[in-house]
Each structure stands twice: as C-alpha cells, then as structure tokens.
C-alpha positions in Angstrom: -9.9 53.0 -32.3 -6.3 52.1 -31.4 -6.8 51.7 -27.8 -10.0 49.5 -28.8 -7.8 47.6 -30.4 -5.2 47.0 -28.2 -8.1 45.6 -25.7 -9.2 43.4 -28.3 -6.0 41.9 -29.4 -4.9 41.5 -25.2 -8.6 39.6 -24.8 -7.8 37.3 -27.7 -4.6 36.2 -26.0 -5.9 36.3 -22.7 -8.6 33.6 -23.7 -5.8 32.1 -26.1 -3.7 31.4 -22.8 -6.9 30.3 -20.8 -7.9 27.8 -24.0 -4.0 26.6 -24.1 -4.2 26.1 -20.6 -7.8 23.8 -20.4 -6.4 21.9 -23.4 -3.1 21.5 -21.3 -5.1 19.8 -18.5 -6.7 17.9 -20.4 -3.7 16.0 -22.1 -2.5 15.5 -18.6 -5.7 13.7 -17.0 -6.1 11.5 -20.2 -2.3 10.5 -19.7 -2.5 10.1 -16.5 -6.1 7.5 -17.3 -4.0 5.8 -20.0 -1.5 5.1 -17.2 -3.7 3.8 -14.8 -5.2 1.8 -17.6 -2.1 0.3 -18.4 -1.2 -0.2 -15.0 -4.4 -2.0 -14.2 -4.1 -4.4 -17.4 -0.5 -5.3 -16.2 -2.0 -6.2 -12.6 -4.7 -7.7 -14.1 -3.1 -9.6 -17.0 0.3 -10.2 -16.0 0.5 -10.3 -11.9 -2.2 -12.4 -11.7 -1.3 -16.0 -12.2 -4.3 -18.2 -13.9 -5.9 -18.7 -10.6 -5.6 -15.1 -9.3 -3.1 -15.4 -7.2 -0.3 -12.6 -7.6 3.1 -13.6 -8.7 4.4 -11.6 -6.8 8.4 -11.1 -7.4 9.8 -11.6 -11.1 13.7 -12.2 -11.6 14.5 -10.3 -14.3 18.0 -11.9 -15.3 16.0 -15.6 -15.1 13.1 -14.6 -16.4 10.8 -16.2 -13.9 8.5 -15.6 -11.0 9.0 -16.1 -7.0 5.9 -16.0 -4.7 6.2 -13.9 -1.3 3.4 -13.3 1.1 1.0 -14.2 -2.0 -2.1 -13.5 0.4 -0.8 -9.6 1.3 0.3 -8.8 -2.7 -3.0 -10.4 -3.8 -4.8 -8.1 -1.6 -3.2 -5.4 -2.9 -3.7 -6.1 -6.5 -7.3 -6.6 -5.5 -7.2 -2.6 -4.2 -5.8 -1.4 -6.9 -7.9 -3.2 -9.6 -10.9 -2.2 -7.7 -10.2 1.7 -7.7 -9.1 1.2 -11.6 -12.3 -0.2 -11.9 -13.9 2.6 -10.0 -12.4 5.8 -12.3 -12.5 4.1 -15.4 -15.2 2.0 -15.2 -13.7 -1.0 -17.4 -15.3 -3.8 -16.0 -12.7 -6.5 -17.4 -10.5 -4.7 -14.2 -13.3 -5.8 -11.9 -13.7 -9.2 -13.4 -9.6 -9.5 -12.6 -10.6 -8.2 -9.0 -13.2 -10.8 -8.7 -11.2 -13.7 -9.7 -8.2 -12.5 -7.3 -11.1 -12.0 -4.6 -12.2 -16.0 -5.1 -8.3 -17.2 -4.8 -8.0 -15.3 -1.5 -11.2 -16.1 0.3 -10.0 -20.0 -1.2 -7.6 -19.8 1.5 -10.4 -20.1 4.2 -9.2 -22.9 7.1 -12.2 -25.0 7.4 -11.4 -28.5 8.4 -9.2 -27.4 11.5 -11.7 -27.0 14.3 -8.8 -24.8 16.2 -8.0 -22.5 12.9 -11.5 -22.1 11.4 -12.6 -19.0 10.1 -8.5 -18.1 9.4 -6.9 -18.1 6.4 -3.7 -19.8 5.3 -1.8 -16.9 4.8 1.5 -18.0 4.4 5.1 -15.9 4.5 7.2 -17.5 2.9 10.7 -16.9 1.8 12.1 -19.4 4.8 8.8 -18.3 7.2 6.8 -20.9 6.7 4.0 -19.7 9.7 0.6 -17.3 9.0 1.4 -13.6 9.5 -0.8 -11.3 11.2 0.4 -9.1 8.6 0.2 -10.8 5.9 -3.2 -11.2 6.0 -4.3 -7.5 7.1 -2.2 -6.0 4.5 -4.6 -7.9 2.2 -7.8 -7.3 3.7 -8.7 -3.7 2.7 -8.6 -5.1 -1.1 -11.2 -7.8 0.1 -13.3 -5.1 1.6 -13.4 -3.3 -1.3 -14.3 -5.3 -3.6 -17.3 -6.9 -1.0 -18.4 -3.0 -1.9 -18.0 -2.8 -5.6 -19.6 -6.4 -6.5 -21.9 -6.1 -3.5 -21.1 -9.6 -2.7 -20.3 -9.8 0.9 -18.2 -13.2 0.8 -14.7 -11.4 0.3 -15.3 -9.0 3.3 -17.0 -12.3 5.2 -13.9 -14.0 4.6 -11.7 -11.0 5.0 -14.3 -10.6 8.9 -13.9 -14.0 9.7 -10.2 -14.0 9.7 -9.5 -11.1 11.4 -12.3 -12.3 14.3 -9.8 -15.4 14.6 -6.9 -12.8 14.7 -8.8 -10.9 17.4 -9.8 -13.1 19.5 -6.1 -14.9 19.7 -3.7 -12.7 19.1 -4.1 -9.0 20.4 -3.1 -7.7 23.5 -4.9 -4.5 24.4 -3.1 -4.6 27.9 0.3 -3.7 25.7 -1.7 -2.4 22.8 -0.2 -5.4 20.4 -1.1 -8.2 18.4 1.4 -11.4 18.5 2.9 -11.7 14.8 2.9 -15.6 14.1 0.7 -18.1 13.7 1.7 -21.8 13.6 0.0 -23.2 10.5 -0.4 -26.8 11.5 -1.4 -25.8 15.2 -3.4 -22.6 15.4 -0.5 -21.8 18.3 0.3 -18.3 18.7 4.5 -17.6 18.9 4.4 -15.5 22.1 8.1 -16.5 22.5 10.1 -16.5 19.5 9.8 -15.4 16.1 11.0 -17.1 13.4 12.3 -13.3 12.0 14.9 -13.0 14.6 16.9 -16.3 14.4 19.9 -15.0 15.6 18.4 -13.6 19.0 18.4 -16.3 21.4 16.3 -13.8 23.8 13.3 -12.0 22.6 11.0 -9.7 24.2 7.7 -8.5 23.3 8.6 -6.3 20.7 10.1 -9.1 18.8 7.0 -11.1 18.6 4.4 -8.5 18.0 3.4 -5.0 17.2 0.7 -3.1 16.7 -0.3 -4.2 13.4 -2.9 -2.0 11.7 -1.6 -2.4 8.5 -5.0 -2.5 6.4 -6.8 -1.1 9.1 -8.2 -4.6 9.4 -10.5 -4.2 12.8 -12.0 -0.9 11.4 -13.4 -2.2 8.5 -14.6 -5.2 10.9 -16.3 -2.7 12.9 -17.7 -1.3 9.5 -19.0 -4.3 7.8 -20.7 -6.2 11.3 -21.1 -3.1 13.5 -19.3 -4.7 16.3 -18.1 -2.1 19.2 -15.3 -4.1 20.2 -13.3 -4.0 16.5 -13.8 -0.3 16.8 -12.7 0.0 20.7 -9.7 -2.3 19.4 -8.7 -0.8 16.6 -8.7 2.9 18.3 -6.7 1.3 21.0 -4.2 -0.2 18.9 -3.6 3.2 17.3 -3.0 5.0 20.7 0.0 2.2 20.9 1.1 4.1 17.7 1.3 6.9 19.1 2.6 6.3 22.4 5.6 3.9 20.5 6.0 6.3 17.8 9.8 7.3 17.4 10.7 10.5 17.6 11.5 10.9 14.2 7.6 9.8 13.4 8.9 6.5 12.5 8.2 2.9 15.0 11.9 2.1 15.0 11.2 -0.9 18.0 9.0 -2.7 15.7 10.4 -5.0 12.6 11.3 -4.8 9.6 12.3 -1.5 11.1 16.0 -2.4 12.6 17.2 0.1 15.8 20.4 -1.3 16.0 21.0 -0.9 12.2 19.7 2.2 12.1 17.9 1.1 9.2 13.4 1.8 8.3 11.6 -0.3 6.0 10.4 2.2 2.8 6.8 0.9 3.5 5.8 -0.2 7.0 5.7 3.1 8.7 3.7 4.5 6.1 0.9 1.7 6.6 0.8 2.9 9.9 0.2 6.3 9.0 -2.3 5.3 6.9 -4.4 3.5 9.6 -3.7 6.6 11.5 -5.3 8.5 9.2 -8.0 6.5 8.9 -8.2 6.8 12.7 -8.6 10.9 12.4 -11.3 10.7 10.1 -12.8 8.0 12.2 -12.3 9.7 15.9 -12.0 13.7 14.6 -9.2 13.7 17.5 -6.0 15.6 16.1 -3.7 13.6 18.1 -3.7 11.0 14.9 -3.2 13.2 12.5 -0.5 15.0 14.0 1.4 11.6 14.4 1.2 10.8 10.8 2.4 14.1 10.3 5.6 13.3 11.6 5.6 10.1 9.5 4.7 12.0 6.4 7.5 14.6 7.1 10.1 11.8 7.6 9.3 10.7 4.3 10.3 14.1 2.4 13.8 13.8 3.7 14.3 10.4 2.2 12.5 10.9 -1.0 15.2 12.5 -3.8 14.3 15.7 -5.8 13.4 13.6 -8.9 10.8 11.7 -6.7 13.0 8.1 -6.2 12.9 6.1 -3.1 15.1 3.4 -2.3 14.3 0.4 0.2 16.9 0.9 2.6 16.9 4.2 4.4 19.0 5.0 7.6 18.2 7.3 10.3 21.7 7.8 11.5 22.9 10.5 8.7 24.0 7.6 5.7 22.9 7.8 2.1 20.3 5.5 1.0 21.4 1.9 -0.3 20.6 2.8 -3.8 21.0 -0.7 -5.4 17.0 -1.2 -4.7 14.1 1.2 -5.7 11.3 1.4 -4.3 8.9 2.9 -6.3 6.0 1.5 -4.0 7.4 3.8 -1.1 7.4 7.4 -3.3 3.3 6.1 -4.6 2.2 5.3 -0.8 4.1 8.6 0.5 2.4 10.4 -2.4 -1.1 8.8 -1.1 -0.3 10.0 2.7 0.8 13.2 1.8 -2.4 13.6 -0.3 -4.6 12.4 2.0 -3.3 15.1 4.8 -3.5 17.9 2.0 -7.3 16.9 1.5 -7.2 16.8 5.2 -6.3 20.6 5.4 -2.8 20.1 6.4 0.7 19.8 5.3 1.0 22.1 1.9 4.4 22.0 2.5 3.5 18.6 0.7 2.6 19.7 -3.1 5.9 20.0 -4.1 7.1 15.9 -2.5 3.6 15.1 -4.8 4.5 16.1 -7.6 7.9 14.6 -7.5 6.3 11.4 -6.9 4.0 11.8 -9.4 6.8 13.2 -11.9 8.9 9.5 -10.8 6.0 6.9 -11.2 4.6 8.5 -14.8 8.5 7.7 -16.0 9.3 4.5 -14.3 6.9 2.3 -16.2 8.0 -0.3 -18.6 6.0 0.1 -21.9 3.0 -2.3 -22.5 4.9 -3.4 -25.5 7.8 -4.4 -23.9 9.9 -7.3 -25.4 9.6 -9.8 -22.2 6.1 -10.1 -21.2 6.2 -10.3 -18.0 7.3 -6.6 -18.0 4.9 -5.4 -19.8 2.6 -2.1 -18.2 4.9 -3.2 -14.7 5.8 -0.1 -12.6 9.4 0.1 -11.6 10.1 -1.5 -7.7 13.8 -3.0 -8.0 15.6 -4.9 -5.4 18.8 -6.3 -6.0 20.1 -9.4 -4.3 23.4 -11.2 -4.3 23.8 -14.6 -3.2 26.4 -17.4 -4.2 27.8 -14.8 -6.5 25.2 -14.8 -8.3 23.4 -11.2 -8.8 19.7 -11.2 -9.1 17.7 -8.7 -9.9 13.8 -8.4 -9.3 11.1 -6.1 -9.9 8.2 -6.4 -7.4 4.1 -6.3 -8.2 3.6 -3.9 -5.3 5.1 -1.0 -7.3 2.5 -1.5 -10.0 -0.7 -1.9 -7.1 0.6 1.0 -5.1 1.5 3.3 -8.7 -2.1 2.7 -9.7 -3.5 3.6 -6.2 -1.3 6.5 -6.5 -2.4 7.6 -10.1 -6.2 6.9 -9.1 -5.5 9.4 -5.8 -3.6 12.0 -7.9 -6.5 11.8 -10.7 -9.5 12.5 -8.2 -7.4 15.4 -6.3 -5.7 17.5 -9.1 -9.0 16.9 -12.0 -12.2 16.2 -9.8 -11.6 19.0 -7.4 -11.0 20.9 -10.4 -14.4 20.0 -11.9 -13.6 17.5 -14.1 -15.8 14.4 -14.0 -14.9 10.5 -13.5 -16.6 7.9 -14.7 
C-alpha cells in the first residue's frame, strides 16, 4: 500500500509539472501575441502618417518626425502589418496595410515617357536621386499584401518598377545594379554617387552593388513568370557570393566602409536574406553556406543580453554604443531562424533567444506619456550636430520587432502544435 502510494503521489507531481509547464507556454505565446498586437497598432496607428506614408524617424528631444527613404520604411511597415494581420487575424492591421499599400503604388511615374512604370522613390537626407535600394527594400511588403488582399495592383506597381530597374540598371556582366537614379532624367549615375562626395574618383563599386535587398526580381519572376527575373536574380546572388568578405560580410559595398573598418547592422543581413531565399529557391547549398557566415558574423556582434548597436567594426574595436539598433538583433533573430528551420546552425537557439529576451523588453508601453512613443520598439541613434544632441528612435525597429515576434511565434508555438489564427 505504501509503495502504491508513493507511485500515486510521484504521478500527481509528475502531471503537476507537465500541467505547470503547458500553462507556462501558454502565458508566453499570449504575451508574445499581445506584443505583436501592440507592435502592429503602433505601426499602424502611429508610423503611419494620415496618408500612409511612414514617418519614419521621430526626435525624441523635439518631439517631431523626419522622413528618410519613406518608400523603403513604408514597405516595411506594409510587411510587418501584413504578417500581424496574418497570425492574428485583426483585420483593422490589414486595412493599415492597405492604406500604406495605396500611398506607395501613388508613387507610380506616369507622365515621364523615359521613367514610366518607376516609382519616385526618393532618399533623402541630402540625396535627393531614386535609389535602387530604396525601392527593393520596400517591395516584398507590396508583394505581400498583392497576396493577402488578392488585389494585384501593389505587386503590379511593385513589378512595374523593378522591370524599369531591370531593364536600366543591372549589369549581369559584373553581377551589379547601378545605385542612382536621376529623378528629373531617368539617367542612371554610372559615374558618381552622390554617397561618396569626398571621392573625386569612383569605381564600380561605388556606384552599384548587388542589390537584392527585398529579393525584388524573385518575386518578379513569381508574380509574371518571367525566366529572365529568375536567371537575374540567381545571378546576382552568385555576385554575393563571389564578393562576399571573408568574414561573411560585403565589406566593398556601401554603407559598409573598408577603410573604416566599419558594417552597417542591417545591410549584410538583407543579403543573407535574399540568399536564403535563393537556397530554397535553387536547393544548391552554396547559398546557404554563405549566409551562414553572415549569420555567424552576427553572434559576435550581438551582446549576451541580445543588444545590437549600429556601428560595428571588424578590426577588433567595441561597438559605438551611443546608437541601438534593435532592428539588427530582430532581422539576425529572423536569419538565424530561418537557417534553424533550414536544418542548420543550432549553434543559433541560444543568439535567438537573446534577441527575443532584448525586443520583449525594449518596447515603450502603449500608454506612454508622448504619443508618438506609444507600442514603438526601441532603435536609437544618437546624433550631434551644432552642439546640439539629438536623439531619435526609428520605425524600422518596430516593423522588423514585429516580423521578428510573428517568426519566433510560428517556430517555438506552431511547431509545437499550437494553432494560429
């Protein structure tokens, strides 16, 4: 009877800990939710101007908002309201989607016989030429929301641009597209770009890259079918691999800085991405293994409580840590998820969940005092100019926390059996 007992007692705890343990889950996936909820409210709500164009920078210590490449952080609001919209199901994130979908495919050159079919995609902050980049960083938004509404004028729009792109721009002799666009013109800057102005000779390099942020042909090739998107966008990730560092980042290609020794927290990780993208796409391991090398790169720069800061140095310096970059540690956590799914890299878990463990913390509440904080994920940069110090918080830490959150959600609670809506 004692030893019957015993059994009982140890089953009761044993199911005890298995209960404790389902319930603990379960409080985690509806935080997590409640974060992406509040994250895609913020995007939604407060990025978004009236028209639905993002705001895209907001100085803290002025209390006011500076646009930047509005076409790129529209896009990427436009992603991340689309995958809220996809776990949640809270169609008032899709109707935000929608209305940031109508101000980008606005942009639409029409009445410029040389330009039609591109849009006015704008730098800014002293460029004041079209980007290649600045558009394709925005264009997988557009695609996705073509798929979610299945109204094909944003991935039209988002088609027709990149056709303009393709047809002027790359180079598949040197496995490049040129970078700038003159707005009045149509002209492409094969000479000199308006991001070096102190070179007074610049090569190749300086004027364009390979540029598959936003795997823009792929989902070209996807939407019409075309061979030739597909046959250029497979090309221009061979470049990537034949220019890739050997540290897995592109240090010849801007904002990356050889010289300075100094990588941009974001830019090699887009080209990971579309790397990715490329594996799954071609099955050839050669892509994978190269983002890899980007993915590992990242784990040395990312800090044990999951921070990243924008300015990283490969030459043995610490981090400038007067700017963080919360964007950075959510893409990184994306790669490194992705490559898990992918069957690699479990060396990677531990770089997730510190990424995971930063963004869930670095969110200002949605009651915050000063609305225009309110539900924004943390992405700093600090600037000094005149004497005066001015510090910023940027909207692509909120778009790529909620991409993150959204990835992190469908790995750790789907595989696991647990439902989305």
């Amino acid at each position: 009877m004692k030893y019957f007992k015993e059994i009982l007692l140890g089953g009761v705890i044993f199911f005890m800990s298995l209960s404790s343990g389902a319930q603990q889950e379960a409080a985690m996936k509806d935080k997590v939710l409640k974060a992406i909820s509040e994250g895609a409210v913020c995007a939604g709500k407060v990025l978004l101007d009236e028209e639905g164009r993002s705001r895209c920078d907001y100085y803290i210590n002025r209390g006011s908002w500076v646009p930047y490449e509005p076409a790129w952080h529209t896009g990427q609001i436009i992603y991340a309201l689309t995958e809220a919209y996809r776990i949640t199901g809270n169609r008032e994130f899709l109707k935000d989607a929608i209305r940031a979908g109508n101000w980008w495919t606005a942009l639409e050159i029409k009445d410029n016989p040389e330009m039609k079919g591109l849009i006015r995609a704008i730098h800014g902050n002293g460029v004041n030429e079209i980007v290649f980049a600045t558009i394709s960083d925005g264009t997988a938004g557009l695609y996705r929301l073509s798929k979610v509404t299945g109204d094909k004028k944003y991935a039209r729009v988002a088609t027709s641009s990149g056709d303009w792109l393709y047809r002027h721009t790359y180079d598949p002799v040197h496995g490049v597209c040129y970078d700038i666009i003159d707005p009045e013109t149509g002209k492409v800057m094969k000479e000199n770009s308006p991001f070096w102005p102190e070179k007074t000779h610049q090569d190749l390099y300086d004027v364009a890259r390979p540029n598959t942020e936003g795997s823009l042909f792929l989902d070209m090739y996807r939407f019409t079918g075309k061979e030739e998107y597909k046959k250029a966008f497979i090309a221009l990730c061979n470049s990537l691999v034949e220019k890739q560092s050997d540290n897995g980042l592109w240090m010849d290609f801007m904002p990356n800085n050889k010289e300075a020794h100094y990588f941009h927290p974001r830019f090699n990780l887009w080209y990971a991405e579309s790397l990715l993208d490329c594996y799954e796409l071609t099955k050839d391991e050669k892509y994978l293994e190269a983002a890899i090398k980007t993915a590992k790169a990242y784990t040395a720069v990312q800090g044990k409580d999951g921070i990243m800061y924008y300015r990283n140095y490969t030459d043995g310096r610490p981090p400038d840590k007067t700017s963080v970059c919360g964007s950075a540690t959510s893409f990184a956590g994306i790669i490194w998820l992705r490559i898990m799914e992918l069957g690699k890299g479990e060396e990677f878990e531990k770089n997730v969940q510190r990424s995971f463990k930063w963004v869930m913390i670095n969110r200002f509440p949605s009651d915050h005092p000063d609305p225009n904080l309110r539900g924004v994920f943390l992405n700093t940069r600090t600037k000094k100019k005149k004497g005066e110090v001015r510090l910023i918080n940027r909207d692509v830490g909120t778009s790529f926390g909620v991409r993150f959150l959204v990835k992190y959600y469908e790995h750790y609670f789907k595989k696991n059996g647990t439902e989305t809506l």
